[in-house]
PyMOL commands that place a pseudoatom at each C-alpha (Angstrom):
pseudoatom trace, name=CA, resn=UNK, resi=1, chain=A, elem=C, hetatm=0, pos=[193.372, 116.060, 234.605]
pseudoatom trace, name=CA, resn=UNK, resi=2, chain=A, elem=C, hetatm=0, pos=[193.233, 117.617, 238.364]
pseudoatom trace, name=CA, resn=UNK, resi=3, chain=A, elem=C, hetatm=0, pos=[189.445, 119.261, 237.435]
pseudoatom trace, name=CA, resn=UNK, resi=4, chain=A, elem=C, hetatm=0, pos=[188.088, 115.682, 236.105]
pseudoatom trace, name=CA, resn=UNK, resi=5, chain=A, elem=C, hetatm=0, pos=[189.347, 113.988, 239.008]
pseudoatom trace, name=CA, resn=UNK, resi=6, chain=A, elem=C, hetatm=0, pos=[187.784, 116.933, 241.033]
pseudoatom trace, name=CA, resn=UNK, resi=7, chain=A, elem=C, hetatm=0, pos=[184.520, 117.014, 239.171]
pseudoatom trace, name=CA, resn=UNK, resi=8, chain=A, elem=C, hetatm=0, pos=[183.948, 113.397, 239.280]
pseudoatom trace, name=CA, resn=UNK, resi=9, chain=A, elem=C, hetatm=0, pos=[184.914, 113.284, 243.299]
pseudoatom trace, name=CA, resn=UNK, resi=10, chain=A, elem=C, hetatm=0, pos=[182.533, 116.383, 243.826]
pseudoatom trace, name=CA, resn=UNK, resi=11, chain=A, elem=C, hetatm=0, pos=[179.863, 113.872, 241.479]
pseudoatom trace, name=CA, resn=UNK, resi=12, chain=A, elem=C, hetatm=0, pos=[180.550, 110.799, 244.075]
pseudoatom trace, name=CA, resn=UNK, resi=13, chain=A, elem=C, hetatm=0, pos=[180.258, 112.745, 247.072]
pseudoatom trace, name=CA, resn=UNK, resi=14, chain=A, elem=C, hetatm=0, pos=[177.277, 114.794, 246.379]
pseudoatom trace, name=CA, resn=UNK, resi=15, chain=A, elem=C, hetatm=0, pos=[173.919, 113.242, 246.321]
pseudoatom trace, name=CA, resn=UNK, resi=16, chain=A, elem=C, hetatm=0, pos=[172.421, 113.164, 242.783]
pseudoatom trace, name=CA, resn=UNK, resi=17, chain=A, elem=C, hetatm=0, pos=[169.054, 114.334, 244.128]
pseudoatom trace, name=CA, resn=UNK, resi=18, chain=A, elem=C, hetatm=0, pos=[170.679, 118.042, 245.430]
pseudoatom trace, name=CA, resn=UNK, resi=19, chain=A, elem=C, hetatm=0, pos=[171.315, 118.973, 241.687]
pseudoatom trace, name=CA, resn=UNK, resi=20, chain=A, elem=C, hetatm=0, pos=[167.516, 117.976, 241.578]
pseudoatom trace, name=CA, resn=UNK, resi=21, chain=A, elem=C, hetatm=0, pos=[165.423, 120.173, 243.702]
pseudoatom trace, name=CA, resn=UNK, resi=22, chain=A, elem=C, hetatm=0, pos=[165.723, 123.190, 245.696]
pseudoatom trace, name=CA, resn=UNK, resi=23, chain=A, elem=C, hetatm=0, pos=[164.898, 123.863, 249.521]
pseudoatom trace, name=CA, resn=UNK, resi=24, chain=A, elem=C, hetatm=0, pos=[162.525, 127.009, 250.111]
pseudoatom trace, name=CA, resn=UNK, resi=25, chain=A, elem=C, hetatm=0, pos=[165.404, 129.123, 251.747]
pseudoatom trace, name=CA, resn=UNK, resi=26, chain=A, elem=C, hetatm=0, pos=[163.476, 131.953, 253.059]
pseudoatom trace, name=CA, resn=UNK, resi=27, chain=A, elem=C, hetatm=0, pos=[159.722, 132.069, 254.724]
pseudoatom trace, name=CA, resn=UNK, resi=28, chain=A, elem=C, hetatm=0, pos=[158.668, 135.736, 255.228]
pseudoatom trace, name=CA, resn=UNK, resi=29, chain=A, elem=C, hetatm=0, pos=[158.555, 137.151, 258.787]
pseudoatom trace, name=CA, resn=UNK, resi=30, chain=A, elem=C, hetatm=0, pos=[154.856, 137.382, 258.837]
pseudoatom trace, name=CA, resn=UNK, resi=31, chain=A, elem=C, hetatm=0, pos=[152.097, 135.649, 256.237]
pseudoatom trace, name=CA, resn=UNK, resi=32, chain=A, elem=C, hetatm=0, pos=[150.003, 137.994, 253.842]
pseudoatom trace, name=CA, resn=UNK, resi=33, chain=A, elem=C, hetatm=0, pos=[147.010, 136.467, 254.296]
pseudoatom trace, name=CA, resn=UNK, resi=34, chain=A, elem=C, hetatm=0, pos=[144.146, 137.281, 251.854]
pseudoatom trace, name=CA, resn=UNK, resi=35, chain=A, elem=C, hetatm=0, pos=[142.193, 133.968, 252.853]
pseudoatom trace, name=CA, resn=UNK, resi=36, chain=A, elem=C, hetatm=0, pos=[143.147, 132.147, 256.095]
pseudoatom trace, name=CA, resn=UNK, resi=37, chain=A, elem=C, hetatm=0, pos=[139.955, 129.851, 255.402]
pseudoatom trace, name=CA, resn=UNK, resi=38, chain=A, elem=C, hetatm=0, pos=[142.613, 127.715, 253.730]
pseudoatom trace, name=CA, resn=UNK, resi=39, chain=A, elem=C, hetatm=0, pos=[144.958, 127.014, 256.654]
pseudoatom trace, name=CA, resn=UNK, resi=40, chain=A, elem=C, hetatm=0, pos=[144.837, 124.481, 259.125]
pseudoatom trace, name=CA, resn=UNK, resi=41, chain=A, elem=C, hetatm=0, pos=[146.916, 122.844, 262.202]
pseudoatom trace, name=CA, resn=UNK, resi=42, chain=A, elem=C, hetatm=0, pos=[146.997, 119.624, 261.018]
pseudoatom trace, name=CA, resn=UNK, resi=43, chain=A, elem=C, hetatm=0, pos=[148.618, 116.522, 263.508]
pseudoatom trace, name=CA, resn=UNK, resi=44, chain=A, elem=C, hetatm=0, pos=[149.499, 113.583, 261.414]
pseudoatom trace, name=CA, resn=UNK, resi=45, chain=A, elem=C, hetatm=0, pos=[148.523, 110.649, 263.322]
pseudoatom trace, name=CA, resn=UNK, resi=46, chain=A, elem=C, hetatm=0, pos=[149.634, 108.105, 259.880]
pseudoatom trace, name=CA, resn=UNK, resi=47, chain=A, elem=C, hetatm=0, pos=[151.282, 108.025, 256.974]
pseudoatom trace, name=CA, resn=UNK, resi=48, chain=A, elem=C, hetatm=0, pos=[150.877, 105.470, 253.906]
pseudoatom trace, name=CA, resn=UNK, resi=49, chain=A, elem=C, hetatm=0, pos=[152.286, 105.331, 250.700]
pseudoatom trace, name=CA, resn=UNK, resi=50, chain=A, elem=C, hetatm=0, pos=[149.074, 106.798, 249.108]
pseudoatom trace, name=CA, resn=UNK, resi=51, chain=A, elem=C, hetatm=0, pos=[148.838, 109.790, 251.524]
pseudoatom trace, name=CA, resn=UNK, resi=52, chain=A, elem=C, hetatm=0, pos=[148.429, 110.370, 255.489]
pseudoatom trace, name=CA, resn=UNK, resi=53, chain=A, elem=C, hetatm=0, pos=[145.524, 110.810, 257.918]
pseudoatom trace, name=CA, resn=UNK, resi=54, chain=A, elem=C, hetatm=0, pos=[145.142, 113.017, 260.523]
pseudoatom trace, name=CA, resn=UNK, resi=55, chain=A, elem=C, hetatm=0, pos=[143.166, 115.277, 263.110]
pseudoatom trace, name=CA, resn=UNK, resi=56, chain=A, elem=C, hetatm=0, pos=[142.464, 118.831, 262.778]
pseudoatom trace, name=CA, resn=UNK, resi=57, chain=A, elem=C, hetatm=0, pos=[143.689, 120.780, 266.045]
pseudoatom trace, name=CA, resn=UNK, resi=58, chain=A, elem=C, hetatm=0, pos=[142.800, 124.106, 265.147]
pseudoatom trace, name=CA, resn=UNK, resi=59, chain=A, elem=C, hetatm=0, pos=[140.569, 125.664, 261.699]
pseudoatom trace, name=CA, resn=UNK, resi=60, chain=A, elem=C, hetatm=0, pos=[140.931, 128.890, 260.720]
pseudoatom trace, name=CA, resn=UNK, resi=61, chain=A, elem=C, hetatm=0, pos=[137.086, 129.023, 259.102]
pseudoatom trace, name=CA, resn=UNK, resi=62, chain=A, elem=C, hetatm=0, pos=[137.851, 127.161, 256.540]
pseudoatom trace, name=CA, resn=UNK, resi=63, chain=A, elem=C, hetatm=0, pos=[135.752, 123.615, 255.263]
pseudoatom trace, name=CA, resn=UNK, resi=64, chain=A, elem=C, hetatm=0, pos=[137.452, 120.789, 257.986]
pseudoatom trace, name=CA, resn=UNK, resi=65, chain=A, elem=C, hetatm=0, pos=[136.116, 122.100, 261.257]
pseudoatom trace, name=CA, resn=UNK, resi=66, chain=A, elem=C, hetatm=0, pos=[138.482, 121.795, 264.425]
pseudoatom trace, name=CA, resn=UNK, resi=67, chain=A, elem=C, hetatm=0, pos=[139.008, 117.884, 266.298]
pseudoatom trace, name=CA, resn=UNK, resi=68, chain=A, elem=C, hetatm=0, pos=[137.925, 116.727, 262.625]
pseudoatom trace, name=CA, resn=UNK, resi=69, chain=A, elem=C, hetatm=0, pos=[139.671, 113.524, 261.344]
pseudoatom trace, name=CA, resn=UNK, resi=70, chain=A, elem=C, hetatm=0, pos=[140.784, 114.287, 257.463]
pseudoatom trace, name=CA, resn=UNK, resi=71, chain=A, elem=C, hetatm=0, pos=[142.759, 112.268, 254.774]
pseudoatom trace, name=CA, resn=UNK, resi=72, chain=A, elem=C, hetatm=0, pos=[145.521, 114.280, 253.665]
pseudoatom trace, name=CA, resn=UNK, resi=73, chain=A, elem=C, hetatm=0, pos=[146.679, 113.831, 250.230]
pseudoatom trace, name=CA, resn=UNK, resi=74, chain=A, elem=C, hetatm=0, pos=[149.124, 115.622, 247.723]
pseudoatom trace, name=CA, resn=UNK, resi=75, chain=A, elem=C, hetatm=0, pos=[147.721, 117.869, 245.060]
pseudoatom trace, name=CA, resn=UNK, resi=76, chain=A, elem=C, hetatm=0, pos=[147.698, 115.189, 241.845]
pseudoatom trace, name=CA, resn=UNK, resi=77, chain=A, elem=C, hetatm=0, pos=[150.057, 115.499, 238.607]
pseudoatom trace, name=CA, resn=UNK, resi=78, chain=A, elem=C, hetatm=0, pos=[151.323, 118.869, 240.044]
pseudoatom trace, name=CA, resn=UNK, resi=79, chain=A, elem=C, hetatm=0, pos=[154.871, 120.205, 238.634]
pseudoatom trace, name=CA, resn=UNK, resi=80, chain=A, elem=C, hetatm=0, pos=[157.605, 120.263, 240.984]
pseudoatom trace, name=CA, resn=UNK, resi=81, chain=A, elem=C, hetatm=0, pos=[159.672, 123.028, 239.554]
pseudoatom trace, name=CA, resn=UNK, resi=82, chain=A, elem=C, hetatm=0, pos=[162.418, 121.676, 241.008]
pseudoatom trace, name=CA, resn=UNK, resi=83, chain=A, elem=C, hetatm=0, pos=[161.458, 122.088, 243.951]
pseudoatom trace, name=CA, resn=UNK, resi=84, chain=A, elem=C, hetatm=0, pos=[161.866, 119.204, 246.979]
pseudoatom trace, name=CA, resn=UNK, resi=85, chain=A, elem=C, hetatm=0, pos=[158.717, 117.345, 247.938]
pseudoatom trace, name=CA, resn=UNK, resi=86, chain=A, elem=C, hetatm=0, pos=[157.193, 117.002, 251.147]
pseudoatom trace, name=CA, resn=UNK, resi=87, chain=A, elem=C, hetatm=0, pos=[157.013, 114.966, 253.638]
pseudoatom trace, name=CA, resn=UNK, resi=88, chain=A, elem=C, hetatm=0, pos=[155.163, 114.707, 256.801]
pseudoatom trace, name=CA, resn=UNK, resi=89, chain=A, elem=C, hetatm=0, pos=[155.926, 112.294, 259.993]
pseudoatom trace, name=CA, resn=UNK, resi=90, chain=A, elem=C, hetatm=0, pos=[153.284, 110.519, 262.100]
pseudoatom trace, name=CA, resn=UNK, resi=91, chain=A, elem=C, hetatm=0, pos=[153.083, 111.853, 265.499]
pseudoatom trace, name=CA, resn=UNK, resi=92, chain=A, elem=C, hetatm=0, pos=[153.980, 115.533, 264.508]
pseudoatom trace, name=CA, resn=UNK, resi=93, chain=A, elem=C, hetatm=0, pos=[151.847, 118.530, 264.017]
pseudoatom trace, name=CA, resn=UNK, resi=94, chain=A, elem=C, hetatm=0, pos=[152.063, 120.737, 260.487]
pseudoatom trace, name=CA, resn=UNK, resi=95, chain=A, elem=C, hetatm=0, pos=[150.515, 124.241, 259.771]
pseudoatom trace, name=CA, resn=UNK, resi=96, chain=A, elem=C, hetatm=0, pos=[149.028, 122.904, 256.186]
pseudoatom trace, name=CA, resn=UNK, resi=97, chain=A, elem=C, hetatm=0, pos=[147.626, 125.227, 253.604]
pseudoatom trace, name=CA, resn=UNK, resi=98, chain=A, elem=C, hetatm=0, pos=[144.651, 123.703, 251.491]
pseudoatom trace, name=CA, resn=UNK, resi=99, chain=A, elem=C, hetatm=0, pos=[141.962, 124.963, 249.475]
pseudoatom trace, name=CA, resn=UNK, resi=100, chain=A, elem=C, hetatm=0, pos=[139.884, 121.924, 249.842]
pseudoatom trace, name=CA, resn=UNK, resi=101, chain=A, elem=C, hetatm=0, pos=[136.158, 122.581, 250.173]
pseudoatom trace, name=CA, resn=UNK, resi=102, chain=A, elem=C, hetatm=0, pos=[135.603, 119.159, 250.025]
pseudoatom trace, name=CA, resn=UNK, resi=103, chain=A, elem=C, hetatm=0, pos=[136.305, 115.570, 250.598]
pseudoatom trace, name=CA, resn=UNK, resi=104, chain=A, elem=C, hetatm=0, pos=[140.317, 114.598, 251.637]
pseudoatom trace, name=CA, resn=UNK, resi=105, chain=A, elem=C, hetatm=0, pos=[142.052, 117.685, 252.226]
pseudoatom trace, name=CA, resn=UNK, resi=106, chain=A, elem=C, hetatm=0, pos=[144.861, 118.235, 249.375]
pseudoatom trace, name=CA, resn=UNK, resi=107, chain=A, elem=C, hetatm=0, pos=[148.192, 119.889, 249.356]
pseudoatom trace, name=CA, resn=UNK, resi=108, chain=A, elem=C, hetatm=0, pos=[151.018, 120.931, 247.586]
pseudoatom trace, name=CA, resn=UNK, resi=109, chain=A, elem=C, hetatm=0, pos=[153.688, 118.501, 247.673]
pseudoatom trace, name=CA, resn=UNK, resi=110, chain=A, elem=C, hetatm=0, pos=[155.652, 121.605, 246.743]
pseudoatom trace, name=CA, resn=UNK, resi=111, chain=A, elem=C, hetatm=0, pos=[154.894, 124.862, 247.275]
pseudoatom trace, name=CA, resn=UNK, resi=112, chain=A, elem=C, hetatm=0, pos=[152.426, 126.732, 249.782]
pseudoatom trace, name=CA, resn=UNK, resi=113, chain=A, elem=C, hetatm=0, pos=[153.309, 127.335, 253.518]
pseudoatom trace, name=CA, resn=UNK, resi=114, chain=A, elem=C, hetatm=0, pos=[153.038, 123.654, 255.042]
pseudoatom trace, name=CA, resn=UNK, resi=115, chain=A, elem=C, hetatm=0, pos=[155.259, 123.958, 257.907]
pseudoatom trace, name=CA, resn=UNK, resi=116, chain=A, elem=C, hetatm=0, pos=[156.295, 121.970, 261.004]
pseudoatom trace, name=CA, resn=UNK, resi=117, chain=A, elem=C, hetatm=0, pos=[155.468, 123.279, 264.539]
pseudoatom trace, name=CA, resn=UNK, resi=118, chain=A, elem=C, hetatm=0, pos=[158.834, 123.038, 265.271]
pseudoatom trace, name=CA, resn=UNK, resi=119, chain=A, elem=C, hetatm=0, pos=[159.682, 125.744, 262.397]
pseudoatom trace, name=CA, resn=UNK, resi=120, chain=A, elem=C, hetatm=0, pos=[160.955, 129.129, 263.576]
pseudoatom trace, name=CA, resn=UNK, resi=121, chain=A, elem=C, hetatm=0, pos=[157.868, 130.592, 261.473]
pseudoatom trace, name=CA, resn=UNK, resi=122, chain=A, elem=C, hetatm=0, pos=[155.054, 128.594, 262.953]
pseudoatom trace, name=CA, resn=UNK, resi=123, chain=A, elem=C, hetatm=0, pos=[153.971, 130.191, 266.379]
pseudoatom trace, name=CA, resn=UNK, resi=124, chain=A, elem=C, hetatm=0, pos=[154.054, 133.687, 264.550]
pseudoatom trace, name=CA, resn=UNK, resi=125, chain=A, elem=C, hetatm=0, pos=[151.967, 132.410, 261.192]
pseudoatom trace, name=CA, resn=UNK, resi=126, chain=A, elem=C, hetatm=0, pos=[149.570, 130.831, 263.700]
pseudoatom trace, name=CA, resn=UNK, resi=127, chain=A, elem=C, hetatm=0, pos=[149.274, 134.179, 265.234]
pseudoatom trace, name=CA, resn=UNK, resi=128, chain=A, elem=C, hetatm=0, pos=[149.057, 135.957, 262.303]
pseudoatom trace, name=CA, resn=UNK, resi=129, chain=A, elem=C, hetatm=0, pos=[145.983, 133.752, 261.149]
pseudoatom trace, name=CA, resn=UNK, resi=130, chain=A, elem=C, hetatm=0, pos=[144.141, 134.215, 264.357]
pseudoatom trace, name=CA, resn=UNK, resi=131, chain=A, elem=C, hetatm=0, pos=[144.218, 137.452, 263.835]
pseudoatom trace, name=CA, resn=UNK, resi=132, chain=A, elem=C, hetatm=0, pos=[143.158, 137.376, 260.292]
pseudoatom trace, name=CA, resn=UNK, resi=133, chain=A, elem=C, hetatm=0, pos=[140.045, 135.919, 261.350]
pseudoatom trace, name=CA, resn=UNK, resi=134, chain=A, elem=C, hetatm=0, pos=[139.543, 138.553, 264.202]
pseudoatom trace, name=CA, resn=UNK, resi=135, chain=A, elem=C, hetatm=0, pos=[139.324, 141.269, 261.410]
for i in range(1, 135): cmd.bond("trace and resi %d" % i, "trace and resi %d" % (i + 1))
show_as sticks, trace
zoom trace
C-alpha cells in the first residue's frame, strides 16, 4: 500500500513531460568541426508560433552572410527521440547550426549544437569556429 501511495505522489509531483524527453547533459569541451559553413551567431529579434526571425551577427562562410536578416524555422516532421525541443527567446543571441543553402534558415528542434550565448560552451565553440575557418 506504502509504494502505491508513493508511486502515485512521485506521479503528482513530477511533471508528465520529464518522463517525456531528455536534456542534452553533456556538450564536449571543444566542437569537431568538419564544416563550420553551417554555423552561425544568430540574435533572435521575434518569435511566432510558426518560427522566429532574426539577424545574423557573425557567419562562419556559410550561405546567410553576416548583418543578414533570416527566418528561422525548425527542421519539418523531424523525430524527437525523446529528446526536449527548442526554444529560442526574442532579444537573445544563439550559436545555431544549419545546413541551409537556401531560403529560411532551418534547424533542429532537437539535436545539433544550437546554444545560448550565455552557455558555458559558447565563447569557446565560437573560437573554435574562427579558427576552423583560419585553416
Amino acid at each position: 500500500m506504502r509504494i502505491v501511495i508513493l508511486v502515485i505522489t512521485f506521479m503528482l509531483v513530477v511533471p508528465a513531460d520529464a518522463f517525456a524527453c531528455k536534456i542534452r547533459v553533456g556538450y564536449p569541451e571543444h566542437l569537431d568541426i568538419d564544416t563550420p559553413t553551417h554555423y552561425y551567431v544568430v540574435k533572435i529579434k521575434k518569435a511566432a508560433p510558426d518560427g522566429y526571425s532574426g539577424i545574423v551577427l557573425r557567419s562562419f562562410g556559410g550561405y546567410f552572410p553576416a548583418h543578414h536578416g533570416v527566418s528561422i524555422e525548425f527542421i519539418q516532421n523531424e523525430e524527437a527521440h525523446a529528446i526536449c525541443p527548442r526554444q529560442f527567446s526574442a532579444g537573445h543571441t544563439y550559436l545555431l547550426q544549419s545546413a541551409s543553402e537556401s531560403g529560411d534558415m532551418e534547424v533542429s528542434r532537437y539535436i545539433g549544437i544550437n546554444i545560448s550565448s550565455s552557455h558555458e560552451r559558447y565563447k569557446t565553440y565560437v573560437h573554435d569556429l574562427a579558427a576552423a575557418v583560419g585553416r
